[in-house]
N, C-alpha and C positions, 0 to 999 in steps of 0.2 A: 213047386217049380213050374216054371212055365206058365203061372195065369198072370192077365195083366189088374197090373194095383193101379187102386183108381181112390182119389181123384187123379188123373195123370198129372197135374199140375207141382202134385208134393213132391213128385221124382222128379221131373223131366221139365226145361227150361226153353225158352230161342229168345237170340236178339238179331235185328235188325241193324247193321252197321252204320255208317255215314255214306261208307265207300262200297255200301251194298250186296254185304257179304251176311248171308243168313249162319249165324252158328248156332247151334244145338247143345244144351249141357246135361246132366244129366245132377240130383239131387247127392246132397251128401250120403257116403255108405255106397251111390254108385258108381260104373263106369260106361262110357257109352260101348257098344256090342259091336252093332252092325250100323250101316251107315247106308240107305238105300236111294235111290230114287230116279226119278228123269236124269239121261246120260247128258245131255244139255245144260242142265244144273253143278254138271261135276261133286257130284256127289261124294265125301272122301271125309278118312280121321283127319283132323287137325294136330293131333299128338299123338301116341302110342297108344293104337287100342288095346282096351282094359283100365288103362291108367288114370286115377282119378283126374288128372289136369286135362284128359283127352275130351276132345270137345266133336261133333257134328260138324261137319262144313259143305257148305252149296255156294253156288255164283248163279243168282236169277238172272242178274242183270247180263252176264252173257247170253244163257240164253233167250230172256226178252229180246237181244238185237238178234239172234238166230232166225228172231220168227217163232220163237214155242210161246203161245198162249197159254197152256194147260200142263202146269209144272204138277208133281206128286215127287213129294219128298219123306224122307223120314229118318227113324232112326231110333233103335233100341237100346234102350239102359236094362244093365243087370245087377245085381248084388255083387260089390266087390268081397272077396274072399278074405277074410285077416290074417295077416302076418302072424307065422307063429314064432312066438320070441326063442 
């Protein structure tokens, strides 16, 4: 518990919008955790954390017009837990 799996790439995903919305996804079997970053970025779940459809969500592009150069963003996947039937 607790160490990070790497390559990070087999878990954990981002795309790049049109309308310049960074989301973050997190690998099958995960859910995104925590959600962190520059308050400029708006930083936030896209759906119900925990829940597999739940996605990472930022806005650079706001704050690129704020004036922030120097975004940090992020955001942790974990093991989703299985339903017990």
């Amino acid at each position: 518990m607790g160490r990070e799996l790497r390559p990070w790439q087999a878990y954990a995903d981002y795309r790049l919008t049109g309308s310049f919305v960074l989301y973050g996804t997190c690998g099958k079997g995960f859910a995104a955790e925590k959600v962190f970053g520059s308050g400029a970025a708006k930083p936030s779940h896209f759906g119900e954390p925990g829940e597999s459809d739940d996605k990472a969500a930022f806005d650079p592009e706001t704050a690129a017009a704020s004036g922030k150069t120097d975004l940090r963003l992020g955001y942790t996947c974990i093991r989703r837990r299985q339903a017990i039937p």
